[in-house]
C-alpha positions as a printed NumPy array, in Angstrom:
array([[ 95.386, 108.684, 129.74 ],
       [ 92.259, 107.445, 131.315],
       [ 89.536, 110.245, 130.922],
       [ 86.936, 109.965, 134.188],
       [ 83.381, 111.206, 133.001],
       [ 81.996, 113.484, 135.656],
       [ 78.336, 112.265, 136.623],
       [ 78.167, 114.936, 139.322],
       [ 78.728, 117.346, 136.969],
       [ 75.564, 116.149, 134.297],
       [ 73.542, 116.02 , 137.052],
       [ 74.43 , 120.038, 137.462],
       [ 73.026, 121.729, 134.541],
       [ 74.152, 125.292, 135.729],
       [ 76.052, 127.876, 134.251],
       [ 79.252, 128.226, 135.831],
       [ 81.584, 131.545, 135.065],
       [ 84.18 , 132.093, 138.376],
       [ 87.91 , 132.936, 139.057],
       [ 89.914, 130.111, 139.819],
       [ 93.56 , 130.197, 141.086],
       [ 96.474, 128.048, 140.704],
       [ 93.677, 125.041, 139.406],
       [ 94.668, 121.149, 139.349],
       [ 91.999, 119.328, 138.   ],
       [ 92.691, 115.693, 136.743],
       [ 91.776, 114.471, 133.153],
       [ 87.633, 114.227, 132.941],
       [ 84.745, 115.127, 130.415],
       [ 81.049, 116.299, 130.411],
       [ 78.425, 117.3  , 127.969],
       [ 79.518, 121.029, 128.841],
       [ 81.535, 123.083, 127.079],
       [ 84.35 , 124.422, 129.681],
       [ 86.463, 127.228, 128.361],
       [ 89.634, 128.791, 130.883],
       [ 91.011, 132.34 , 130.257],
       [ 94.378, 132.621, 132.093],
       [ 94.617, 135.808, 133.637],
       [ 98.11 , 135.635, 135.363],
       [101.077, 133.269, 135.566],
       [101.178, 129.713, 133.168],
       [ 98.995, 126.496, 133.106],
       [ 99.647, 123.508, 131.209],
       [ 96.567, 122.332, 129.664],
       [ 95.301, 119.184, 127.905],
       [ 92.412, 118.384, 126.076],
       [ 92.336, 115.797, 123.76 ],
       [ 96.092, 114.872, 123.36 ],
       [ 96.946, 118.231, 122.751],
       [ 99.446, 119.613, 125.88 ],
       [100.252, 123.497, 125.469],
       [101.272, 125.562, 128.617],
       [ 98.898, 128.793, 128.448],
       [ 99.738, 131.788, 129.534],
       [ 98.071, 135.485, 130.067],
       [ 95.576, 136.823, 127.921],
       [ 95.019, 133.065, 126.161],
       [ 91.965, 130.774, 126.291],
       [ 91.446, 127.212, 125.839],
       [ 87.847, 125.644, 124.608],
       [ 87.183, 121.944, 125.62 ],
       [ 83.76 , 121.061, 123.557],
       [ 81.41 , 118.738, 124.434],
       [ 82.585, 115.577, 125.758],
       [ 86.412, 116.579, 125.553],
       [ 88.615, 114.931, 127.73 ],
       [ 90.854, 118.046, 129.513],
       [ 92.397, 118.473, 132.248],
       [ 94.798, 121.438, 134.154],
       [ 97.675, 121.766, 135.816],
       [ 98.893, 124.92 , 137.086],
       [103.067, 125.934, 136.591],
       [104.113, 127.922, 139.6  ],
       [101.322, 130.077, 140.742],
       [ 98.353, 131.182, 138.098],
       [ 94.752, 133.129, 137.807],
       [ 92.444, 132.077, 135.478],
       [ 88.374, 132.443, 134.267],
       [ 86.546, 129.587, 134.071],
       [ 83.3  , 128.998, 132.299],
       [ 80.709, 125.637, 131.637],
       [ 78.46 , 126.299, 129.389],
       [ 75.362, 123.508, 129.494],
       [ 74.529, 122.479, 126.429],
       [ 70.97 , 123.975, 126.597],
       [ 72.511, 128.265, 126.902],
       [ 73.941, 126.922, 123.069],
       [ 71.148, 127.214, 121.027],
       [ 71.493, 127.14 , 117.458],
       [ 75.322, 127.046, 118.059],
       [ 74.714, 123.018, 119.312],
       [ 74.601, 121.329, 115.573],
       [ 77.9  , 122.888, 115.205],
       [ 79.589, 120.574, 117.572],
       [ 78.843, 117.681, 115.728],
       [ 79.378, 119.167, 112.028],
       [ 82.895, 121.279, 112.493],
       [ 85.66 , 120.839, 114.588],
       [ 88.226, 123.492, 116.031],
       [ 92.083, 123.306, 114.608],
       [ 93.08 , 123.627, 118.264],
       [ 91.681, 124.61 , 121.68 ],
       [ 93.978, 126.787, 122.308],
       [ 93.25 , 130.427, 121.344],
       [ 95.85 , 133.219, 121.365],
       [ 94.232, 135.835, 118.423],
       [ 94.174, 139.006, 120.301],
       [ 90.711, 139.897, 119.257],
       [ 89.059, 136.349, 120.019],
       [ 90.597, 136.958, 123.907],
       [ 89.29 , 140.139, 124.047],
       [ 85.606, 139.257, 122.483],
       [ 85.676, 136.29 , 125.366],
       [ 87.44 , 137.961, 128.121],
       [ 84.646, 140.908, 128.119],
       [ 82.111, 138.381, 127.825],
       [ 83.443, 136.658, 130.723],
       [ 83.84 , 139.555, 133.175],
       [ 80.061, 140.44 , 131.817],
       [ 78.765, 137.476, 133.303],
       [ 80.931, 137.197, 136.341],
       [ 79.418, 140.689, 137.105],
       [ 75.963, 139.134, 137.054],
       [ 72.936, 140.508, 134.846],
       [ 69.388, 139.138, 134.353],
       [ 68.831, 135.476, 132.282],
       [ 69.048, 137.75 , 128.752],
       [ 71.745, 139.694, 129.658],
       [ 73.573, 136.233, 130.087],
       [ 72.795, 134.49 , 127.094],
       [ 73.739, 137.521, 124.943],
       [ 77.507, 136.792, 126.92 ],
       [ 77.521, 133.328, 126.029],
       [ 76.425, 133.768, 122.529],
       [ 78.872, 136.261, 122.002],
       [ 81.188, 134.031, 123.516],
       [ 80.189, 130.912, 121.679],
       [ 80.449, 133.187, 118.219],
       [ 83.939, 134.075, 118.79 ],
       [ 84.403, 130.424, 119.2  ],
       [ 82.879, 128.651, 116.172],
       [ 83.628, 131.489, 113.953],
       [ 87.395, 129.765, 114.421],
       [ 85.855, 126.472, 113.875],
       [ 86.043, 124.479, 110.303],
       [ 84.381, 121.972, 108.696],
       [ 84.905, 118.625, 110.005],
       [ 86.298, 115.28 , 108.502],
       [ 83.396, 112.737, 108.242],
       [ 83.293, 111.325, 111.325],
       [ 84.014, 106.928, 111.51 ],
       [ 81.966, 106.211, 114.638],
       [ 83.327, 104.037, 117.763],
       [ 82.453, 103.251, 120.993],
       [ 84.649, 106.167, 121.978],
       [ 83.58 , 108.732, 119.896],
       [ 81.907, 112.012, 120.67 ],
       [ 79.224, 111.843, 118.441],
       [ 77.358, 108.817, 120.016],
       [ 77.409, 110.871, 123.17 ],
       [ 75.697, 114.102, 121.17 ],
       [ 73.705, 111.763, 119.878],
       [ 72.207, 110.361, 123.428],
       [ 71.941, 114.052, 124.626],
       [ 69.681, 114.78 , 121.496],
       [ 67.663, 111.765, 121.184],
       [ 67.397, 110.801, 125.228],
       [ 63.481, 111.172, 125.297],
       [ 63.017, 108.971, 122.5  ],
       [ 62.855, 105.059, 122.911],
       [ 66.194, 104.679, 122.237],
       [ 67.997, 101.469, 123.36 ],
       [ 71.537, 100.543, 123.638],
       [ 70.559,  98.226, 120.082],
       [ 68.825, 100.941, 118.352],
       [ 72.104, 102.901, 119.253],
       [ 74.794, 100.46 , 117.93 ],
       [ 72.47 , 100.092, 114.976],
       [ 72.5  , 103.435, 114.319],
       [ 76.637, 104.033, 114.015],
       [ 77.378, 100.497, 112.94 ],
       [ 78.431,  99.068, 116.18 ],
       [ 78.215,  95.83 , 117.594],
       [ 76.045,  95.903, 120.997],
       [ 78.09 ,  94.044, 123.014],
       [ 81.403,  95.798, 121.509],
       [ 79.422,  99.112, 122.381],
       [ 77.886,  98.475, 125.832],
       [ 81.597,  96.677, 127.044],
       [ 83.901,  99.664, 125.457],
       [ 80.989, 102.593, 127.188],
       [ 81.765, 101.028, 130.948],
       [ 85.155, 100.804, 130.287],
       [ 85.798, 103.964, 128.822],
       [ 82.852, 105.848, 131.105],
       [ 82.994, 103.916, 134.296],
       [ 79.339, 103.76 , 133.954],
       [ 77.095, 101.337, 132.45 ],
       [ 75.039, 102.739, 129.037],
       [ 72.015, 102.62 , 130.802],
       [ 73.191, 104.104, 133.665],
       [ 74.164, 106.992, 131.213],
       [ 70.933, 107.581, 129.565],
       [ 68.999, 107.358, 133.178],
       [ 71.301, 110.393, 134.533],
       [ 70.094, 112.11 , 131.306],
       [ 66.5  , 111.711, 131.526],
       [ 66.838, 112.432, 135.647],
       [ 69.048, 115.049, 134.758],
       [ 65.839, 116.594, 132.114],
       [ 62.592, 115.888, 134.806],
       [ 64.905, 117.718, 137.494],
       [ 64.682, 120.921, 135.406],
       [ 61.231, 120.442, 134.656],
       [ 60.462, 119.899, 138.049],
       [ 62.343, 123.136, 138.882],
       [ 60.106, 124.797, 136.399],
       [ 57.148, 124.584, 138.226],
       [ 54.999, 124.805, 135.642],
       [ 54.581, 120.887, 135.082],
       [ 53.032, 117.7  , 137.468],
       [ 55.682, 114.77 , 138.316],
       [ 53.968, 112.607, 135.816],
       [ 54.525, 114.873, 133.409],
       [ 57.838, 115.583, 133.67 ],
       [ 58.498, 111.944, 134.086],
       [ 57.125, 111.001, 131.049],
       [ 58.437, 114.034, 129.079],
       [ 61.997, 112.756, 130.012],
       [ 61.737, 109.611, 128.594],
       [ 60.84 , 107.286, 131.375],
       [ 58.348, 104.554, 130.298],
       [ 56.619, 104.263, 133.669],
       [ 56.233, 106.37 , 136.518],
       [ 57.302, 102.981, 138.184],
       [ 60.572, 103.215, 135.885],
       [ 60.804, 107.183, 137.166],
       [ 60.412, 106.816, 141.055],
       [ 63.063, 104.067, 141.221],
       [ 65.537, 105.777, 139.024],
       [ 64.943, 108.643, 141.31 ],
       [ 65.498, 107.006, 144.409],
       [ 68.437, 105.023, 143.292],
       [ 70.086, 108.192, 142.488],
       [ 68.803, 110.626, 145.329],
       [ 67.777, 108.367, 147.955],
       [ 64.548, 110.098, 147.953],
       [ 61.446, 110.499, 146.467],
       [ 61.282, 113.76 , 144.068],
       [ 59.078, 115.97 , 146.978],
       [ 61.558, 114.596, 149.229],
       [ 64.454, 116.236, 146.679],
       [ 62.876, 119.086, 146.871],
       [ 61.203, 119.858, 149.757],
       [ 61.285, 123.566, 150.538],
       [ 61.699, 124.6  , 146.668],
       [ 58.56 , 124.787, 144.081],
       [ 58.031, 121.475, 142.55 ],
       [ 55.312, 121.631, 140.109],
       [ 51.926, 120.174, 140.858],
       [ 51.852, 116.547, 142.167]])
């Protein structure tokens, strides 16, 4: 099944925790890590192959750039949270070293760890108070977790993705990538549009737009600072990545909010 990534949802580096009801959602990834707590009735879940109908009281964990998708049975009631990979912390090398034996989570203890966590951070609480929920969260998580096989790198795996999000600033180039795993560029940059939709470039520019947004949120840096400290070679490079994306220039974007100093 064809996985669709979700641009939109790079491009919003929030943390998400809601209530969601009767949810159909089609098969997709992100960077995020996206966990669902059924509360009431049954949905059928899949995330990476694996297809298990949840039901109360049990969670499901799609990691970073696991394809999932949901489909509710009937009627259902469920908590849904997406972590961004920056609330992760030390918990991020993880991802790439261990692996979990399945998504799906039924211990009673593990629920119960989450499901308080959850309700913690649906009930709001100050930027602290909400990473102590996550890392709770995250700990219940990867203390299930094992260590993985070594990895054989493809066009399609995971790790080349982790590996963009951790190395985007750098001068990296869709060579120096394929170099790096063993991968023919052409094989690499042909089997990322077709199983992405989106060209590798394309990728790496919504990561470093995705970075100089939240810098630029910040406040505390100039544009030129937070274009360069994303990874764009040029401010050149930076305005027209902007403006192809936005269709506007970044005090255009964010006009009305506090944009650092120009």
């Amino acid at each position: 099944m064809q996985a669709n990534f979700l641009l939109t949802r790079e491009m919003n580096n929030r943390l998400v925790c809601d209530v969601v009801r009767s949810p159909l959602v089609g098969h997709h990834f992100h960077s995020h890590i996206e966990l669902y707590l059924i509360k009431s009735g049954r949905i059928e879940i899949l995330i990476n192959g694996n297809k298990k109908v949840l039901g109360a009281g049990e969670i499901s964990v799609a990691l970073s750039y696991d394809a999932h998708s949901y489909r509710t049975v009937g009627s259902s009631e469920a908590i849904y949270l997406i972590i961004p990979l920056e609330y992760c912390g030390e918990f991020l090398p993880l991802i790439s070293s261990k692996r979990l034996p399945s998504p799906f989570i039924n211990d009673e203890k593990t629920c119960e760890t989450v499901r308080a966590a959850m309700e913690g951070l649906i009930s709001g609480g100050n930027e602290i108070t909400r990473r102590g929920f996550i890392y709770s969260i995250l700990g219940a998580v990867f203390d299930r977790m094992t260590d993985a096989d070594e990895p054989t790198p493809d066009a399609f795996s995971p790790q080349i993705l982790i590996y963009l999000s951790r190395n985007f600033k750098d001068e990296i180039t869709l060579e120096s990538v394929a170099r790096e795993f063993g991968i023919n560029p052409s094989y690499l940059s042909r089997s990322f549009r077709e199983t992405f939709g989106i060209s590798f470039i394309k990728y790496l520019t919504v990561l470093r737009l995705r970075e100089a947004v939240i810098l630029l949120r910040s406040g505390k840096f100039s544009v030129t600072e937070c274009a360069y400290e994303s990874g764009f070679g040029s401010m050149r490079s930076f305005y027209r990545a902007f403006h192809d994306e936005f269709g506007c220039t970044p005090r255009e974007y964010f006009q009305g909010k506090p944009t650092g100093r120009e």
